[in-house]
CHARMM internal coordinates of N, CA and C (Angstrom, degrees):
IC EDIT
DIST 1 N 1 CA 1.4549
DIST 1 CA 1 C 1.5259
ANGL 1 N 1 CA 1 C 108.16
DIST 1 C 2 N 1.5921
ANGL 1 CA 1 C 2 N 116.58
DIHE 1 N 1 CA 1 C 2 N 94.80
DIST 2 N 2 CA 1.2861
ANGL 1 C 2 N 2 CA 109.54
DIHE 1 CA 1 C 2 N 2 CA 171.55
DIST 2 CA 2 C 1.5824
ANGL 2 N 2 CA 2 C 129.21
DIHE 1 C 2 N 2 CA 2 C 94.09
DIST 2 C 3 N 1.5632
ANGL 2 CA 2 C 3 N 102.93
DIHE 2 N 2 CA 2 C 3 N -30.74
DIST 3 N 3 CA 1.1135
ANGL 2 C 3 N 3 CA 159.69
DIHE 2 CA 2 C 3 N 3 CA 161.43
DIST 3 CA 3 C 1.8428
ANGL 3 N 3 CA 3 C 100.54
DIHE 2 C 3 N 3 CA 3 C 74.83
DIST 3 C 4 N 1.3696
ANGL 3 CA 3 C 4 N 78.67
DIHE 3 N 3 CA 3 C 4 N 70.60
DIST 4 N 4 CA 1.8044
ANGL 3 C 4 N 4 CA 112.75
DIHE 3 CA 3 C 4 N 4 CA 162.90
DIST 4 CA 4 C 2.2560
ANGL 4 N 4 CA 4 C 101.20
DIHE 3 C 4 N 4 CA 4 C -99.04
DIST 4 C 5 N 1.5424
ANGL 4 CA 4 C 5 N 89.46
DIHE 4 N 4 CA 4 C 5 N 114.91
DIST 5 N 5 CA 1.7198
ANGL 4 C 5 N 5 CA 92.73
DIHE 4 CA 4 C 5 N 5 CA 156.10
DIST 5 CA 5 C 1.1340
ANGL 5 N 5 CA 5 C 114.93
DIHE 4 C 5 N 5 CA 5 C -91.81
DIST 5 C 6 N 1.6554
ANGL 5 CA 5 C 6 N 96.26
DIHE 5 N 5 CA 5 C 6 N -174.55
DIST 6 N 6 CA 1.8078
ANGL 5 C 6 N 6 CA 105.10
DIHE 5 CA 5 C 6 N 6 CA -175.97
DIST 6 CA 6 C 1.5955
ANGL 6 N 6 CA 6 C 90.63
DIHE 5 C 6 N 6 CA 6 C -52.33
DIST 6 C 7 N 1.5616
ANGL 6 CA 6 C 7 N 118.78
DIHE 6 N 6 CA 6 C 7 N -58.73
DIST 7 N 7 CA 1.7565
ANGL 6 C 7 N 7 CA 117.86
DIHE 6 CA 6 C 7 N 7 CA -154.52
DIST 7 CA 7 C 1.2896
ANGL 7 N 7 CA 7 C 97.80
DIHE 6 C 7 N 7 CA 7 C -49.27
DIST 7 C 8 N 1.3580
ANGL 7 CA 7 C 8 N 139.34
DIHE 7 N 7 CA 7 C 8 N -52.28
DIST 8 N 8 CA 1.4594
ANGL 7 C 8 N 8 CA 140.59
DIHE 7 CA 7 C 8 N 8 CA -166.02
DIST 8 CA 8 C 1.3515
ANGL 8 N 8 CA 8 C 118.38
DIHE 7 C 8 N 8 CA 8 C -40.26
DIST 8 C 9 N 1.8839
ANGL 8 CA 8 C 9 N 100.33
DIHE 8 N 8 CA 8 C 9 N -53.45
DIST 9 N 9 CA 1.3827
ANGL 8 C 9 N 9 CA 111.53
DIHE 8 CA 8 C 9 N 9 CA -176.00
DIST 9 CA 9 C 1.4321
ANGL 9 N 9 CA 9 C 117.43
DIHE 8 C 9 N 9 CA 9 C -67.17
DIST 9 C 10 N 1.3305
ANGL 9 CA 9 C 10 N 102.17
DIHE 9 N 9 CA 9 C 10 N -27.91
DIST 10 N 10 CA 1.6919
ANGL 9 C 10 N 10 CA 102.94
DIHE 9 CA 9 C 10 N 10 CA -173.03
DIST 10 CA 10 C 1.7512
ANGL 10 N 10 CA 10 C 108.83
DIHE 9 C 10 N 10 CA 10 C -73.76
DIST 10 C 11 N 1.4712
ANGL 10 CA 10 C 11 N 98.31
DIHE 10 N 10 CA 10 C 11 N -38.63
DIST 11 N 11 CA 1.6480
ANGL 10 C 11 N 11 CA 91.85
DIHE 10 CA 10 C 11 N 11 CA 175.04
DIST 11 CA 11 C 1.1490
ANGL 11 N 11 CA 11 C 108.31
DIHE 10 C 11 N 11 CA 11 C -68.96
DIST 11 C 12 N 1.5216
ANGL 11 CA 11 C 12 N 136.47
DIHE 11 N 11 CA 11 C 12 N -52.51
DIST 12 N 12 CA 1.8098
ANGL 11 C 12 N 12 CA 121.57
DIHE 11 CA 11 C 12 N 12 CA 155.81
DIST 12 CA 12 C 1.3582
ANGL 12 N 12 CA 12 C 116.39
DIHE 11 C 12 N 12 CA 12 C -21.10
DIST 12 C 13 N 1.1451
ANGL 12 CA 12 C 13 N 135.05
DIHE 12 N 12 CA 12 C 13 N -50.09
DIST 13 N 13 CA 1.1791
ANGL 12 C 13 N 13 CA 119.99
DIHE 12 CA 12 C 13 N 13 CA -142.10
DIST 13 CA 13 C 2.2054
ANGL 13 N 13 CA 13 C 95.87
DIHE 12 C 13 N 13 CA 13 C -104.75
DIST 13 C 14 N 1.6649
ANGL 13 CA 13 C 14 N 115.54
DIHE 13 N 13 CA 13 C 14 N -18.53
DIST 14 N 14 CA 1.2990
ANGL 13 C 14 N 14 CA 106.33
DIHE 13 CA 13 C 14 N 14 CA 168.48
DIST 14 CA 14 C 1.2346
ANGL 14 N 14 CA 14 C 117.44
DIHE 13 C 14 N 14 CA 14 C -91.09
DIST 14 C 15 N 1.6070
ANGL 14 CA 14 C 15 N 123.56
DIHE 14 N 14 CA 14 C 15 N -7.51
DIST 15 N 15 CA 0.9910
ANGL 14 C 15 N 15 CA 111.18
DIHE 14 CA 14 C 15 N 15 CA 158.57
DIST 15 CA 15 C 1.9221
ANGL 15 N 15 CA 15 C 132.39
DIHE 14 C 15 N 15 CA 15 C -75.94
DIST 15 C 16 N 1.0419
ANGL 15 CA 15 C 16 N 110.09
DIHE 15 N 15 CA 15 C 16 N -40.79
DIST 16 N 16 CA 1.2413
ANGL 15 C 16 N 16 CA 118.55
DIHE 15 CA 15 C 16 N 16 CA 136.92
DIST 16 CA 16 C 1.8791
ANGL 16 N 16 CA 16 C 133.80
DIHE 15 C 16 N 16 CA 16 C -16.54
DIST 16 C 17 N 1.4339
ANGL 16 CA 16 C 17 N 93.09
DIHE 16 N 16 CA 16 C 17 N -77.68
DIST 17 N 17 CA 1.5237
ANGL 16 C 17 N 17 CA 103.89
DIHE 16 CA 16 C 17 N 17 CA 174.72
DIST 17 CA 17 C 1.9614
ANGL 17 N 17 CA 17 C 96.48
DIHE 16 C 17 N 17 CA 17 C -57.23
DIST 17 C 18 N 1.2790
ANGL 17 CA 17 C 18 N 125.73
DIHE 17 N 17 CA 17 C 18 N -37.03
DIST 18 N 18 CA 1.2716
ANGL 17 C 18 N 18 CA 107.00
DIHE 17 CA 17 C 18 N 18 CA 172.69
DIST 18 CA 18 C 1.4486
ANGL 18 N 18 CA 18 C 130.00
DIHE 17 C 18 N 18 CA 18 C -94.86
DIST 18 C 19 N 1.0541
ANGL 18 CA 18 C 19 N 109.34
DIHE 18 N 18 CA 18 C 19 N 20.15
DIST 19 N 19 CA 1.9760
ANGL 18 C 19 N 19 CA 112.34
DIHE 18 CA 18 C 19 N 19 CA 171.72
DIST 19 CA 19 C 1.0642
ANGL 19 N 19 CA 19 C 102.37
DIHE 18 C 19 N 19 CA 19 C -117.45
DIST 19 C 20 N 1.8230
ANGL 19 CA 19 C 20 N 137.42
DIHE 19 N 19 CA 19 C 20 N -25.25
DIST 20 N 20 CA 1.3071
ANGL 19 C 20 N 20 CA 125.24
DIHE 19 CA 19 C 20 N 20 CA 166.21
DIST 20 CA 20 C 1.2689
ANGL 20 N 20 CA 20 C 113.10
DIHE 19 C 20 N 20 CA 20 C -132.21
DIST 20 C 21 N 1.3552
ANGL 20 CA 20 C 21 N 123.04
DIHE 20 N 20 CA 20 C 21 N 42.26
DIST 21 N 21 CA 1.5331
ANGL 20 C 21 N 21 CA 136.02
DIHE 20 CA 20 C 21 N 21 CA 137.79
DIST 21 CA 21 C 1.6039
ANGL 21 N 21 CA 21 C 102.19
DIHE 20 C 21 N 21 CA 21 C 70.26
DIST 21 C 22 N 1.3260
ANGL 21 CA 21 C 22 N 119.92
DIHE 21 N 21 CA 21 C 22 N 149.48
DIST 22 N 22 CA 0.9885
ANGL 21 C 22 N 22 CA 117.80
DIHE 21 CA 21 C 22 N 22 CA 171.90
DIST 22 CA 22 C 1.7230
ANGL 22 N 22 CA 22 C 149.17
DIHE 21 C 22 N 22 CA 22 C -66.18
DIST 22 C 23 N 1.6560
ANGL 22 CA 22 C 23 N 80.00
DIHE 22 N 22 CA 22 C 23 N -6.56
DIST 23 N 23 CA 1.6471
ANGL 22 C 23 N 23 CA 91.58
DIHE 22 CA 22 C 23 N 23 CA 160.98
DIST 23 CA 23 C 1.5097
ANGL 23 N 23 CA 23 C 131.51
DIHE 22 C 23 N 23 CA 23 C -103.66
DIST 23 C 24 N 1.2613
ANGL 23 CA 23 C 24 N 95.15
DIHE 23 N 23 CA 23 C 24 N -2.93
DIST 24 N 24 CA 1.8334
ANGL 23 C 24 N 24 CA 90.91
DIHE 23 CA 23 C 24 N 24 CA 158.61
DIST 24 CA 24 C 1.4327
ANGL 24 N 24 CA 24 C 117.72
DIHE 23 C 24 N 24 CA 24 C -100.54
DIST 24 C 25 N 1.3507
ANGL 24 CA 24 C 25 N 133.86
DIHE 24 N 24 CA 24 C 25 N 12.22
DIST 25 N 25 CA 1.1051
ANGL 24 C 25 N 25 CA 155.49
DIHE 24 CA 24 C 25 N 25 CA 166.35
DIST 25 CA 25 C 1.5288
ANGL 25 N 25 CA 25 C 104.03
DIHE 24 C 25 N 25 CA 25 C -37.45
DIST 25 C 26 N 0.8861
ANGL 25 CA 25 C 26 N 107.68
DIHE 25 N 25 CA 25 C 26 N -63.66
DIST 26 N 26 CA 1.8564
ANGL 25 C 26 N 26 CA 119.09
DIHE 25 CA 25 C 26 N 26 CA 177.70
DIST 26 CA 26 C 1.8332
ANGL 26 N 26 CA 26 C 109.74
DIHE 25 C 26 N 26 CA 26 C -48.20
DIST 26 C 27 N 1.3467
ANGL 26 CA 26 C 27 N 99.30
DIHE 26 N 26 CA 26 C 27 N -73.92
DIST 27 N 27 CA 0.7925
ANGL 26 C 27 N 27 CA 130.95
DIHE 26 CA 26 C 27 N 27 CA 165.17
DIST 27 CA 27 C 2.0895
ANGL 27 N 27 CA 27 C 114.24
DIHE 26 C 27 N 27 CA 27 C -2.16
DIST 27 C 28 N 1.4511
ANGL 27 CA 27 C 28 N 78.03
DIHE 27 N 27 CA 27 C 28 N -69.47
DIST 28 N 28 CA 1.5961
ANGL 27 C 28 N 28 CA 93.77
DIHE 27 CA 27 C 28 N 28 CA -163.23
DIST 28 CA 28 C 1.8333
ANGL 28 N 28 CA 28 C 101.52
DIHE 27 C 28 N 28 CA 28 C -88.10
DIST 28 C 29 N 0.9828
ANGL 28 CA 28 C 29 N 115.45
DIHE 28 N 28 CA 28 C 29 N -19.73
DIST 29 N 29 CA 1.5346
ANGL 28 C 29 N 29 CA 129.14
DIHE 28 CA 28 C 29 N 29 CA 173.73
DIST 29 CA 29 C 1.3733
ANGL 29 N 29 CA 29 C 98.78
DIHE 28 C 29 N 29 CA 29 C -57.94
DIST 29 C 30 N 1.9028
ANGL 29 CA 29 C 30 N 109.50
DIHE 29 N 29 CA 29 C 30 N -72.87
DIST 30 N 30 CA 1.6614
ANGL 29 C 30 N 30 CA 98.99
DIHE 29 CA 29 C 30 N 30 CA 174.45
DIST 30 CA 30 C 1.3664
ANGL 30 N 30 CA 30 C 117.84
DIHE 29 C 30 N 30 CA 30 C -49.51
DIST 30 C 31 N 1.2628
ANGL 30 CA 30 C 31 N 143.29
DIHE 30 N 30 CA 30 C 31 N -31.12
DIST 31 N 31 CA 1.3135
ANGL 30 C 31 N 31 CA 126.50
DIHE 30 CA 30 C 31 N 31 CA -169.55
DIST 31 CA 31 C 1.0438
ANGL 31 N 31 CA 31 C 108.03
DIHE 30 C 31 N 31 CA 31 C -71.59
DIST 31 C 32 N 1.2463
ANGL 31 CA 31 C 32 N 112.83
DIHE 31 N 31 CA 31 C 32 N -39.06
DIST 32 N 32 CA 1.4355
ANGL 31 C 32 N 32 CA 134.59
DIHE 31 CA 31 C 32 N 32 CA -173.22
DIST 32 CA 32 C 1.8527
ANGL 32 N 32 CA 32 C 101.32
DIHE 31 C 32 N 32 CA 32 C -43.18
DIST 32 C 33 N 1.4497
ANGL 32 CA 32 C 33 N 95.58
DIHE 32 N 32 CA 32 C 33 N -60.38
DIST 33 N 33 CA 1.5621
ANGL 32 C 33 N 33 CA 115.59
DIHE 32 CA 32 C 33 N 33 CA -160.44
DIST 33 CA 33 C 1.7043
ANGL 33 N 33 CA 33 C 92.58
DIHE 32 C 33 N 33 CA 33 C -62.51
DIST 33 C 34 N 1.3803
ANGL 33 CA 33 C 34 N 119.19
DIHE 33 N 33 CA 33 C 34 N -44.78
DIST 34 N 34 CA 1.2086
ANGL 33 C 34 N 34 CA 127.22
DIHE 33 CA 33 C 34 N 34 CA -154.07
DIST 34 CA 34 C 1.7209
ANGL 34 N 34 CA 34 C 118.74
DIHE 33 C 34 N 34 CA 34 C -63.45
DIST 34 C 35 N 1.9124
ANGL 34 CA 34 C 35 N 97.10
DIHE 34 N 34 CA 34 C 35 N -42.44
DIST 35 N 35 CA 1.2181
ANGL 34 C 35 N 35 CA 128.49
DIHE 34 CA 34 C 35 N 35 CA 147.63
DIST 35 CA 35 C 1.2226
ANGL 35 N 35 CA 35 C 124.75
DIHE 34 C 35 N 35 CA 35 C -22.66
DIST 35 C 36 N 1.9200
ANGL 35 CA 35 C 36 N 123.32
DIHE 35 N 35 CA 35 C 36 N -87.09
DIST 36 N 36 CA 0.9461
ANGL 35 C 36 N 36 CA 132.95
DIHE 35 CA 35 C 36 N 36 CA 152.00
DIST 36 CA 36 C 1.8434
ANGL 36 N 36 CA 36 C 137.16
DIHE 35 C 36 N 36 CA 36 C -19.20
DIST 36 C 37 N 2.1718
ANGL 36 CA 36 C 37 N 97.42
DIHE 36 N 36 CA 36 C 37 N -32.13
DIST 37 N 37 CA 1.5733
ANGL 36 C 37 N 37 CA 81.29
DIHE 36 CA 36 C 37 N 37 CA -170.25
DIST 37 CA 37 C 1.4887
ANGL 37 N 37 CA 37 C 93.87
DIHE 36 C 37 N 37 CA 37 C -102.76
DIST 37 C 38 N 1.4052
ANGL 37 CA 37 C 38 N 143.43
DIHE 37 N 37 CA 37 C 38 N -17.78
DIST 38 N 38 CA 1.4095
ANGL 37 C 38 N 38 CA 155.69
DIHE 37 CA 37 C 38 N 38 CA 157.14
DIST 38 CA 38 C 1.5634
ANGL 38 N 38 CA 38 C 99.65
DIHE 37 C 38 N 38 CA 38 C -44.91
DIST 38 C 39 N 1.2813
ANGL 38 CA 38 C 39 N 142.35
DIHE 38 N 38 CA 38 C 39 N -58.30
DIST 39 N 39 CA 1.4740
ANGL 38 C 39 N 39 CA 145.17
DIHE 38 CA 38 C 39 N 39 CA -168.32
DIST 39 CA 39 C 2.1278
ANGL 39 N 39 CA 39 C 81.41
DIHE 38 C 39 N 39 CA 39 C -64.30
DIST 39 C 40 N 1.3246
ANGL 39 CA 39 C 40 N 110.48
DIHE 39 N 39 CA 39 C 40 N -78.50
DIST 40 N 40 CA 1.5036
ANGL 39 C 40 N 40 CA 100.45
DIHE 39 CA 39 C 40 N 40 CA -152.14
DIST 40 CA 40 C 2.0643
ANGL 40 N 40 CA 40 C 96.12
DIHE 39 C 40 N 40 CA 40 C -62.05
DIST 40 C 41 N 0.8520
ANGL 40 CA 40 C 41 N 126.84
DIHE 40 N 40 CA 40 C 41 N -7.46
DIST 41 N 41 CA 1.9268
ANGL 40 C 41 N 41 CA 116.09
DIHE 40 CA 40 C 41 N 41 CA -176.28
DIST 41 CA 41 C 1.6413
ANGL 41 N 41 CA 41 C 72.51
DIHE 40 C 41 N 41 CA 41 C -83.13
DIST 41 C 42 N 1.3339
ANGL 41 CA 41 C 42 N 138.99
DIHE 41 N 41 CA 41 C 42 N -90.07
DIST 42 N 42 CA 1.5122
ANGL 41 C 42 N 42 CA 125.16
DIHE 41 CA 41 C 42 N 42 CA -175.45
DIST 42 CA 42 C 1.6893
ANGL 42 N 42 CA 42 C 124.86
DIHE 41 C 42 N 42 CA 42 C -4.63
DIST 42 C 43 N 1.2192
ANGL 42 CA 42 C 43 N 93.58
DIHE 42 N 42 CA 42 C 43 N -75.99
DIST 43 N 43 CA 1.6919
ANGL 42 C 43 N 43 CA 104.90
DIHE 42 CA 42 C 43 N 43 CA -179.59
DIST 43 CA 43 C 1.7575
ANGL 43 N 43 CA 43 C 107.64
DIHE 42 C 43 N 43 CA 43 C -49.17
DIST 43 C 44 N 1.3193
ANGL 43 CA 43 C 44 N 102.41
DIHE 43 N 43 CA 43 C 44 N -45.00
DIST 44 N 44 CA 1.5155
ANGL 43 C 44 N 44 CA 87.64
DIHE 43 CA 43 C 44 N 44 CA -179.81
DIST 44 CA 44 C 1.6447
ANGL 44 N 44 CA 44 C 123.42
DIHE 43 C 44 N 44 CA 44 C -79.08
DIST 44 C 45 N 1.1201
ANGL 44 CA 44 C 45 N 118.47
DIHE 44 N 44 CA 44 C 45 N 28.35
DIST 45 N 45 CA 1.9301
ANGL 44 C 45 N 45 CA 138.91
DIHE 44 CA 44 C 45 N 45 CA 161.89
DIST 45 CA 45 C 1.3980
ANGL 45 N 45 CA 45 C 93.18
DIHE 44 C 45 N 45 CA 45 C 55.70
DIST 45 C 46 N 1.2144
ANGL 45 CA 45 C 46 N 117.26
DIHE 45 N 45 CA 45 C 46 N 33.10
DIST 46 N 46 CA 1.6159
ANGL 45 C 46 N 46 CA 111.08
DIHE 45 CA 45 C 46 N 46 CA 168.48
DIST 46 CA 46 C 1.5364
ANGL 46 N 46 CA 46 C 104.11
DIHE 45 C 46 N 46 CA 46 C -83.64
DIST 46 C 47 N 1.2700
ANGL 46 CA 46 C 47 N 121.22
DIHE 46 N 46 CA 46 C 47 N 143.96
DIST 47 N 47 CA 1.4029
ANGL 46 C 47 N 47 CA 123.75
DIHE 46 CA 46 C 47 N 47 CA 177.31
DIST 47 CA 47 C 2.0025
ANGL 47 N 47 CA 47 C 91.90
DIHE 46 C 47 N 47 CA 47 C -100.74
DIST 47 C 48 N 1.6056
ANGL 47 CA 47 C 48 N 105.54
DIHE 47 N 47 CA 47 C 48 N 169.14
DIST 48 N 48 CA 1.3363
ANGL 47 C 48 N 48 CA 88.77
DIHE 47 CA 47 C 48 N 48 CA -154.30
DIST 48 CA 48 C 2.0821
ANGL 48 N 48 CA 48 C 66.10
DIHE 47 C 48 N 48 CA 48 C -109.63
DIST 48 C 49 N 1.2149
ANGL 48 CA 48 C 49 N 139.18
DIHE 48 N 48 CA 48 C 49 N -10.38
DIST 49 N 49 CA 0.9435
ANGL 48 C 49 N 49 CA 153.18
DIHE 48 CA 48 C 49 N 49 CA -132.15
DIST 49 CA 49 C 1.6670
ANGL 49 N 49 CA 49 C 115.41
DIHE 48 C 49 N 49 CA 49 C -134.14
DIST 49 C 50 N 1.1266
ANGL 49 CA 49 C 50 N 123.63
DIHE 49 N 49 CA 49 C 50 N 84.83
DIST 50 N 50 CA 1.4321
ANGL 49 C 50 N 50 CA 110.42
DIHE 49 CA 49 C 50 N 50 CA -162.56
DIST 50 CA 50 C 1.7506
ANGL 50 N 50 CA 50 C 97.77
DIHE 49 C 50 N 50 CA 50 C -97.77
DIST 50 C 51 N 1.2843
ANGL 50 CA 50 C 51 N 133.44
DIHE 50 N 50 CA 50 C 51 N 111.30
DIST 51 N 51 CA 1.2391
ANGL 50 C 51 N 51 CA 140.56
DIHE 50 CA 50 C 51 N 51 CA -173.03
DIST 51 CA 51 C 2.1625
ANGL 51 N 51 CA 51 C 103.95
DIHE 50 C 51 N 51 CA 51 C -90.86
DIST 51 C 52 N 1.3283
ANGL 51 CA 51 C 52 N 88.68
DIHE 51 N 51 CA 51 C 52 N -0.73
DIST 52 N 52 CA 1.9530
ANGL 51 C 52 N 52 CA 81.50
DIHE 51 CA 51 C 52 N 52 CA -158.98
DIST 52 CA 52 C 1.3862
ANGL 52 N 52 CA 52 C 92.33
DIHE 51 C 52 N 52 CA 52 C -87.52
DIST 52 C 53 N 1.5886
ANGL 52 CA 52 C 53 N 100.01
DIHE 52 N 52 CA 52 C 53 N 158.78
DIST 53 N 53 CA 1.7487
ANGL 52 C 53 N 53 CA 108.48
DIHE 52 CA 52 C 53 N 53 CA -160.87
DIST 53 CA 53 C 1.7315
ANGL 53 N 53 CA 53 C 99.49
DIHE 52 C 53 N 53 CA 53 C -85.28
DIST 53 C 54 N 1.3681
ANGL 53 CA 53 C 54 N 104.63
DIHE 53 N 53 CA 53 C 54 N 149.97
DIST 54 N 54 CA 1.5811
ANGL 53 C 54 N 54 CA 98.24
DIHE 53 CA 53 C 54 N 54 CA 155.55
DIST 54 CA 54 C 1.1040
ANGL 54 N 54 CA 54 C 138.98
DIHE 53 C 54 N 54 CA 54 C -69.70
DIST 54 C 55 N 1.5496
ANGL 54 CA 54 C 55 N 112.07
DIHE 54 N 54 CA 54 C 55 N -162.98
DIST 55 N 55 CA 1.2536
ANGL 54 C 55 N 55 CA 122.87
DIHE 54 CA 54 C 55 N 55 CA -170.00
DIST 55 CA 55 C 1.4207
ANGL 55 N 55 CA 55 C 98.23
DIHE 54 C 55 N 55 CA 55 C -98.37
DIST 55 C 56 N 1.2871
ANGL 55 CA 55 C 56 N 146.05
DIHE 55 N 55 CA 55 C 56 N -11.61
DIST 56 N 56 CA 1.3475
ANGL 55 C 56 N 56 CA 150.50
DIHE 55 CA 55 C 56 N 56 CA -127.79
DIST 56 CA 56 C 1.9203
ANGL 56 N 56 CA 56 C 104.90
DIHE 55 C 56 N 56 CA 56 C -103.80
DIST 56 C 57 N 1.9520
ANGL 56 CA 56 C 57 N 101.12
DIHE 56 N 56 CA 56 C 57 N -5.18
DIST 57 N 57 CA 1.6219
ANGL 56 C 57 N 57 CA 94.40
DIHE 56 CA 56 C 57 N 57 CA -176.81
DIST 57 CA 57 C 1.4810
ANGL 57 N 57 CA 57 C 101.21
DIHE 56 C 57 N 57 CA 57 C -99.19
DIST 57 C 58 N 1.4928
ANGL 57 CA 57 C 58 N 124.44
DIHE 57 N 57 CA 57 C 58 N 21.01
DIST 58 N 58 CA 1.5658
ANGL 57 C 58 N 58 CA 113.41
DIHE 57 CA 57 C 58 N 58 CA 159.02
DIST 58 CA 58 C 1.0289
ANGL 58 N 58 CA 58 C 129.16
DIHE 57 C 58 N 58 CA 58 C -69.85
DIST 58 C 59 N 1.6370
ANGL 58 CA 58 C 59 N 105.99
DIHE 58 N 58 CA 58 C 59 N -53.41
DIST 59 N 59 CA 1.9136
ANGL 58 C 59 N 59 CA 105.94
DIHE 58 CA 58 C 59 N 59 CA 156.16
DIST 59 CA 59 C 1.4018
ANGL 59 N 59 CA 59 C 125.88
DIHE 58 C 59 N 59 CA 59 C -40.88
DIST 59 C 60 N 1.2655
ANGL 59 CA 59 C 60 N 119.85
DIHE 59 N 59 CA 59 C 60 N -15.70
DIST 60 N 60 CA 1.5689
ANGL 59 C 60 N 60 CA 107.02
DIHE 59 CA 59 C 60 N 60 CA 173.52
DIST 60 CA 60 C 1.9477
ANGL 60 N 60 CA 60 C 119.21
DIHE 59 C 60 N 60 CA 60 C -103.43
DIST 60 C 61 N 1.0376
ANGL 60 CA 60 C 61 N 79.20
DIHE 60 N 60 CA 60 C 61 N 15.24
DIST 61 N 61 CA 2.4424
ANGL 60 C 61 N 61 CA 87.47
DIHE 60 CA 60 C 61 N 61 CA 172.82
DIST 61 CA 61 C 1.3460
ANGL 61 N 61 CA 61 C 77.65
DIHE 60 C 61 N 61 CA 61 C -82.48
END
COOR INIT
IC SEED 1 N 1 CA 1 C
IC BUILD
């Protein structure tokens, strides 16, 4: 991937654990995660919001 090895990732990942400490670790993972599932509900052209009228004004002619 990218052509990142195991060694690569691990220095990613202590440098990391040392610029935002091990207690925001969580933290930034959920955003992280949160990020990721908002981008793919986007990509898939779902509106979260359906504004179009029903079918329900035939019963009233």
């Amino acid at each position: 991937m990218f052509g990142f090895g195991m060694p690569e990732l691990i220095v990613i990942l202590v440098i990391v654990l040392v610029v935002f400490g091990a207690g925001r670790l969580p933290e930034i993972g959920g955003a992280l995660g949160k990020s990721i599932k908002n981008f793919k509900r986007a990509s898939e052209g779902k509106d979260e919001i359906d504004i179009s009228p029903k079918k329900d004004d035939e019963g009233k002619k």
